[in-house]
N, CA and C atoms as a LAMMPS dump frame, in Angstrom:
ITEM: TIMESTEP
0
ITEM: NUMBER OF ATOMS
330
ITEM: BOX BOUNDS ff ff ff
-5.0000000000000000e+02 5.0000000000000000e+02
-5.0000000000000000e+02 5.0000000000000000e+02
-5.0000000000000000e+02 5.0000000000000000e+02
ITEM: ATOMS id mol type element x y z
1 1 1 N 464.248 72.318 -39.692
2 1 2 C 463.507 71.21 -39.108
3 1 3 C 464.389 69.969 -39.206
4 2 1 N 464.579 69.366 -38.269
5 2 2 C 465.476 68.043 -37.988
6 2 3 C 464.33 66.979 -38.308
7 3 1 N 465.094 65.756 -38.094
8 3 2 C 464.577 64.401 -38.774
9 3 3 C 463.719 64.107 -37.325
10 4 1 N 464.043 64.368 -36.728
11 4 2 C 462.792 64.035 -34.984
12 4 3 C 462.078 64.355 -35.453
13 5 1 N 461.543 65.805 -35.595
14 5 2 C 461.004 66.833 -35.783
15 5 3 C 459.821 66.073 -37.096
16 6 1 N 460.267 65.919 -38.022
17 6 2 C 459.661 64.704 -39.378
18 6 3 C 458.88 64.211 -38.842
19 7 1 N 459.739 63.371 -37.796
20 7 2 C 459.269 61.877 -37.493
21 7 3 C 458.083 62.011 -36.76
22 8 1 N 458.268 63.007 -35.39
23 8 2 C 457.156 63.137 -34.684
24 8 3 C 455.634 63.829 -35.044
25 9 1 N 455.802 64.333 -36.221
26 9 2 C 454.669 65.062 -37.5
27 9 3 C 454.226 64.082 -37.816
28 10 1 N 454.835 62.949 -38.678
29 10 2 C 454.431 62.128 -39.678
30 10 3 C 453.973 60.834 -38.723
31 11 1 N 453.938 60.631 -37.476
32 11 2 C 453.54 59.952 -36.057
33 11 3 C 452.131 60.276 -35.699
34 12 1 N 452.358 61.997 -35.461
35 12 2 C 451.416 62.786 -34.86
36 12 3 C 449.72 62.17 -35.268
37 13 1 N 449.323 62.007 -34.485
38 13 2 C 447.608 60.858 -34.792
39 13 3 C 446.787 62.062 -35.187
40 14 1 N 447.091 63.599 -35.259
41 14 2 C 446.016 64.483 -35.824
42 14 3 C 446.357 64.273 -37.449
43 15 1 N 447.763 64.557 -37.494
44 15 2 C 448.142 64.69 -39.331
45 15 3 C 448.096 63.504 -40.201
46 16 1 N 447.933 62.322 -38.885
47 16 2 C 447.892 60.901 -39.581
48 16 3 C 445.942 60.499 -40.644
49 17 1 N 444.934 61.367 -39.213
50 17 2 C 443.94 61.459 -39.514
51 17 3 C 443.565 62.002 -40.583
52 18 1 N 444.161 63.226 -40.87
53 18 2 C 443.901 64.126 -41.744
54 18 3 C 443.865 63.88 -43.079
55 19 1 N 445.546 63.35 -43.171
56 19 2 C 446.286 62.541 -44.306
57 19 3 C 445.078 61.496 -45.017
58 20 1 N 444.755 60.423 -43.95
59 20 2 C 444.213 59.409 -44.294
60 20 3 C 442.591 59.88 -44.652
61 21 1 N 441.763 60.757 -43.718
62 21 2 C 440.342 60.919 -44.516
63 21 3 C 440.851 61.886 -46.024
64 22 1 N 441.898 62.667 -45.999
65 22 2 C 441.866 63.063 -47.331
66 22 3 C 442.269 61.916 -48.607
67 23 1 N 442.675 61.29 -48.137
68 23 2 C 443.138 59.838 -49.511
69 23 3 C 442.038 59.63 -49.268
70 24 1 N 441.149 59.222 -48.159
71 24 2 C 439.425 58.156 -48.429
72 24 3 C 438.414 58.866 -49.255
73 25 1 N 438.167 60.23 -49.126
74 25 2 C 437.733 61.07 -49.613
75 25 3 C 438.182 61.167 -51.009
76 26 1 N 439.719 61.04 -51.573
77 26 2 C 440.016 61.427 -53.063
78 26 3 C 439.852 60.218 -53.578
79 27 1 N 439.851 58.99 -52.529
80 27 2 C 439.768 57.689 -53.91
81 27 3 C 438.449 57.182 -53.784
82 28 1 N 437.503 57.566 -53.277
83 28 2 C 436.352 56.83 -52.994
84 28 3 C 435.621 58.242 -54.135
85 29 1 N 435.722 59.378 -53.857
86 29 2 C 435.11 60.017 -55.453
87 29 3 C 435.819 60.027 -56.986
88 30 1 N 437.258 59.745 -56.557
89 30 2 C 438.023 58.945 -57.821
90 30 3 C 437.342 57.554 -58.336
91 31 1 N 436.777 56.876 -57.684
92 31 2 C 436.393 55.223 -57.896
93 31 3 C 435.394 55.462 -58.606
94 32 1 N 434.3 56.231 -58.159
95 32 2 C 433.198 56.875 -58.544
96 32 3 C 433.05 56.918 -60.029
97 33 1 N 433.746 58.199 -60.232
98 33 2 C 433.853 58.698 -61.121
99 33 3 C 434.68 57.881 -62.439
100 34 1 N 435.853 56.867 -61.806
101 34 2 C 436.113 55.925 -62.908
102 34 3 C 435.563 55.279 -63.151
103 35 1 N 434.648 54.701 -62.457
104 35 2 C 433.516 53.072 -62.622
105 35 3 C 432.37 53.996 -62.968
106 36 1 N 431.901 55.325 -63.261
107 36 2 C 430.98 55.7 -64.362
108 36 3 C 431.474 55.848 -65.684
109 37 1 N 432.745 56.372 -66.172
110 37 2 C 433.256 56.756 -67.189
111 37 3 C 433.426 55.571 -67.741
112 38 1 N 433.976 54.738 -67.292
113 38 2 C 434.482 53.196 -67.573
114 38 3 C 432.989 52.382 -68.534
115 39 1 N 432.241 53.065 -67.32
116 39 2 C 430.876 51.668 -67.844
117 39 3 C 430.022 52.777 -68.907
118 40 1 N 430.515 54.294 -69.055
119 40 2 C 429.704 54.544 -70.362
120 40 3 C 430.635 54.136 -71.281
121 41 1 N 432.203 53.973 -71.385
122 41 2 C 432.923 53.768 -72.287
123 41 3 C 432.726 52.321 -72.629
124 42 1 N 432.18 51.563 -71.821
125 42 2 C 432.058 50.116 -72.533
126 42 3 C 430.386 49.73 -73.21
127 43 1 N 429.479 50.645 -72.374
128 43 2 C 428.395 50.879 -73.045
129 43 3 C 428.833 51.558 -74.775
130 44 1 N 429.69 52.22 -75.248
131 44 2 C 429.499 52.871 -76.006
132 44 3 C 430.275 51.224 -77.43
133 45 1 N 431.357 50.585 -76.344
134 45 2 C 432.309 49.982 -77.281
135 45 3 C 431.201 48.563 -77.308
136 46 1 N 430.448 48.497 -76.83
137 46 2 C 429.75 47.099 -76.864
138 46 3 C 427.935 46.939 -76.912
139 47 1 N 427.443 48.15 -76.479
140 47 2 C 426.048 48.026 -76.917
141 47 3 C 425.706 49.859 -77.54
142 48 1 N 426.219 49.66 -78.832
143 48 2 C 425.862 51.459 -79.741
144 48 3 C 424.548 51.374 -79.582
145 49 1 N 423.891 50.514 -80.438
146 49 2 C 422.232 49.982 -80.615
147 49 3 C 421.294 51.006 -79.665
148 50 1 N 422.093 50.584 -78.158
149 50 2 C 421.417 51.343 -77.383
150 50 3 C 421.712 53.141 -77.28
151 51 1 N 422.463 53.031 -77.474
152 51 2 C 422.971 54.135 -77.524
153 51 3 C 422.338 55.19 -78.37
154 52 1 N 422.165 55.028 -79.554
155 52 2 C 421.748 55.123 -80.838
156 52 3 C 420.112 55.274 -80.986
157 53 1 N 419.451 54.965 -80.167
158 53 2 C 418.42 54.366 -79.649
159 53 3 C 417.819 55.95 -79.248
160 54 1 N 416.377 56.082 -79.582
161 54 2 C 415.678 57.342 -79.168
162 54 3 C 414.893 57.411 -78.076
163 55 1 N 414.913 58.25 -77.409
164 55 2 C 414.291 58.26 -75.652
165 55 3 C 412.885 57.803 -76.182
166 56 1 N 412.236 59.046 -76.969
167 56 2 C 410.873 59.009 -76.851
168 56 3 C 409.79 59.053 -78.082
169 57 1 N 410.916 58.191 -79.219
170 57 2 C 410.499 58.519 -80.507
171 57 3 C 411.214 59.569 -81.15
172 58 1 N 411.652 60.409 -80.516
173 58 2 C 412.077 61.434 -81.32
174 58 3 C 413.245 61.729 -81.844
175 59 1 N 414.086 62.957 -81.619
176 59 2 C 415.538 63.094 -81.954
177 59 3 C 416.432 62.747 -80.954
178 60 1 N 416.022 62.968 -79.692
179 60 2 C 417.19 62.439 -78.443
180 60 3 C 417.348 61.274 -78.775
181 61 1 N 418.645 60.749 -78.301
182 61 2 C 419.002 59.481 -77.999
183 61 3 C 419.081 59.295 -76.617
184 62 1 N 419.673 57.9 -76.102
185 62 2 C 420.046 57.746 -74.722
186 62 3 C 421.593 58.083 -74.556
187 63 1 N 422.043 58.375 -75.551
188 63 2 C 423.552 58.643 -75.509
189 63 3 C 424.102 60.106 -75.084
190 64 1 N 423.126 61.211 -75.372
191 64 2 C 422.921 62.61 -74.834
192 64 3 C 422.915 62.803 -73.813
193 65 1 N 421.775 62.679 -73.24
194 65 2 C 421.549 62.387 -71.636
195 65 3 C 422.617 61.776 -70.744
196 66 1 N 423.193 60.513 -71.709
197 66 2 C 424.305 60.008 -70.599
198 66 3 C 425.032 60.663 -70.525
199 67 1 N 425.779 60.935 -72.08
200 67 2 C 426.969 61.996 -71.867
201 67 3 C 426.991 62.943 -70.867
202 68 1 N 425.999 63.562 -70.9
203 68 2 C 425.774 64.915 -70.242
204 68 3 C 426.126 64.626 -68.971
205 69 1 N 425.432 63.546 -68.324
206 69 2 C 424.969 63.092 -66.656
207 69 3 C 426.454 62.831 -66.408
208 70 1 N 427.301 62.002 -67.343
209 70 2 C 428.647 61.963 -66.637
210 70 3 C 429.378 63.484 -66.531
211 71 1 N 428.529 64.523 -67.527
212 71 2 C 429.491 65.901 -66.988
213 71 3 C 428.841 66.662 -65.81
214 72 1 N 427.776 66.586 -65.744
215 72 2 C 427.061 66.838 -64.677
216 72 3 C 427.786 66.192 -63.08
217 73 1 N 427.799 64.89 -63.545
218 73 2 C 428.456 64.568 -62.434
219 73 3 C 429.576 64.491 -61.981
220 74 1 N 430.602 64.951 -62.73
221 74 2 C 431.612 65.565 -62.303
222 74 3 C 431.943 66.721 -61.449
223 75 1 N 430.508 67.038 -61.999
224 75 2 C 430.776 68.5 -61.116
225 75 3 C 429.804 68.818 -59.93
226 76 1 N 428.984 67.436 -60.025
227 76 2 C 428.535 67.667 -58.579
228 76 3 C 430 66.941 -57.585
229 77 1 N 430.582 65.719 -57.916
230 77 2 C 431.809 65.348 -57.142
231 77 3 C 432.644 65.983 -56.638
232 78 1 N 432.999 67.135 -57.742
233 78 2 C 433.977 68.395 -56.758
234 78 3 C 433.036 69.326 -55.875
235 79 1 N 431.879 69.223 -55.918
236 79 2 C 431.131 69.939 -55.401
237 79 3 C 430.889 69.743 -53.887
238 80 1 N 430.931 68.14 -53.852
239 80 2 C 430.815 67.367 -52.574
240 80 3 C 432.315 66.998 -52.43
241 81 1 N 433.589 67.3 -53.238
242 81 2 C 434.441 67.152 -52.507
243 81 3 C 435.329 68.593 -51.705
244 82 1 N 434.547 69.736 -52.142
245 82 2 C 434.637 71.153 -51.795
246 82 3 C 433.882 70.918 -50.819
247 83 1 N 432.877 70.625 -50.559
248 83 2 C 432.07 70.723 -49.257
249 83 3 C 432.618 70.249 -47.894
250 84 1 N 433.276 68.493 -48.314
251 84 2 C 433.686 68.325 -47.19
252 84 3 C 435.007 68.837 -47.012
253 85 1 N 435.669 69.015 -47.977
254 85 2 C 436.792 69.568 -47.819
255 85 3 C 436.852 71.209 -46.737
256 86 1 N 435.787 71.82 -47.267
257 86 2 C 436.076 73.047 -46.28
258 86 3 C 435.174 73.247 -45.216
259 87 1 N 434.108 72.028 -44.375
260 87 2 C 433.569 71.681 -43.785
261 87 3 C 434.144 71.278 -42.414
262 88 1 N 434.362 69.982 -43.056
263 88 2 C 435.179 69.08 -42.098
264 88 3 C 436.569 68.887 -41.901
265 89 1 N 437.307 68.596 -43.608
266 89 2 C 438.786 68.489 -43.371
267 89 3 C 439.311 69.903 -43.19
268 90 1 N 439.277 71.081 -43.334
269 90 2 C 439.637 72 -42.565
270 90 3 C 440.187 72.727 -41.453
271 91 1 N 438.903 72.029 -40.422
272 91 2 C 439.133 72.058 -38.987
273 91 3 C 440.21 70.978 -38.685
274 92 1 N 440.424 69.714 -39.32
275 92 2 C 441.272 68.815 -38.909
276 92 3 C 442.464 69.135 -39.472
277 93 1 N 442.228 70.089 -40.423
278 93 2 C 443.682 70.317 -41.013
279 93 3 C 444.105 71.621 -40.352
280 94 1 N 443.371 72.444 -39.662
281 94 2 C 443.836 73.412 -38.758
282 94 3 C 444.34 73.065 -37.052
283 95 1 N 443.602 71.973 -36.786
284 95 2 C 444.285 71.098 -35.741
285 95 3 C 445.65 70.564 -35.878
286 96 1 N 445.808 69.885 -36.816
287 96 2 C 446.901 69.288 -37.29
288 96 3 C 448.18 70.312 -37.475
289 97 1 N 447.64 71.401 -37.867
290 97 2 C 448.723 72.457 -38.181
291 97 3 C 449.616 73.368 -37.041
292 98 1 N 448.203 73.308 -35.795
293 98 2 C 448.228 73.533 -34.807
294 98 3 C 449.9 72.791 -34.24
295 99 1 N 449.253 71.267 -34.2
296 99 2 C 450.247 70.216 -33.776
297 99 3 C 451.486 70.104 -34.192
298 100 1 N 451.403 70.856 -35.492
299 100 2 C 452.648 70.825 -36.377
300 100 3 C 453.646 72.058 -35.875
301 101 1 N 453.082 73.018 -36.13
302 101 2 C 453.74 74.264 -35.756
303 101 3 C 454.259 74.342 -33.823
304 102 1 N 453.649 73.342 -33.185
305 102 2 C 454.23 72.961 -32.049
306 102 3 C 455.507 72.183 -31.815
307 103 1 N 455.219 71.322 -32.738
308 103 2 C 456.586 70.189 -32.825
309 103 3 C 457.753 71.213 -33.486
310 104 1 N 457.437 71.865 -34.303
311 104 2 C 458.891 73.162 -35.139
312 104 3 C 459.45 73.775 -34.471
313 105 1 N 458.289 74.58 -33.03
314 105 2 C 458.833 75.86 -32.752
315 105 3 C 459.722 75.065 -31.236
316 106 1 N 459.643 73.471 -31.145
317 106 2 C 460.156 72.924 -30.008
318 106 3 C 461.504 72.712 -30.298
319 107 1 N 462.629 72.921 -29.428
320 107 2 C 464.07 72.713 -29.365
321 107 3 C 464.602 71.325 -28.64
322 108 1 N 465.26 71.069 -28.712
323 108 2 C 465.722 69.995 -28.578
324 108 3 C 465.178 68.45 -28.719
325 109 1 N 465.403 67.072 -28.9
326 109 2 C 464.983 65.975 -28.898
327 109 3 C 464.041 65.631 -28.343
328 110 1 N 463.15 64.885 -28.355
329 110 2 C 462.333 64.119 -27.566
330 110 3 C 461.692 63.268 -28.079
């Protein structure tokens, strides 16, 4: 594969699409997922009290439940990022591949 060949891939408006909803997709459930972890980690470094604190009188705390919900929700995030991933970016990434394997198997400049 020659440097045209690169150029006109990394141009190409299907692989550009593709490229770009897969970064929107990894940093928008990356953001997610840091600005929950973040705000139980500062819940934990700045209000314990609550933390420490029993749901309903009893032995739970509110600190259980959270914990948990941030593992829980981790795994609904790959869950919804598996979904769209083999949903939607798929087909665009089989288009794209399409486009790609056109520009390779082409000879000469353009």
């Amino acid at each position: 594969m020659d440097e045209a060949q690169v150029d006109r891939i990394l141009h190409n408006p299907k692989f550009k699409e593709m490229v770009a909803k897969k970064r929107n997709l990894s940093w928008t459930l990356t953001a997610i997922m840091l600005i929950v972890y973040v705000g139980f980690m500062l819940l934990v470094g700045y209000n314990k009290e609550f933390l420490l604190s029993s749901i309903s009188g009893g032995v739970t705390t509110w600190g259980i439940p959270l914990g948990l919900g941030i593992i829980v929700l981790s795994f609904i995030l790959c869950a919804v990022y598996s979904y769209i991933a083999n949903n939607k970016l798929d087909q665009l990434n089989e288009e794209a591949m399409r486009e790609v394997e056109a520009i390779t198997h082409e000879k000469g400049p353009h």
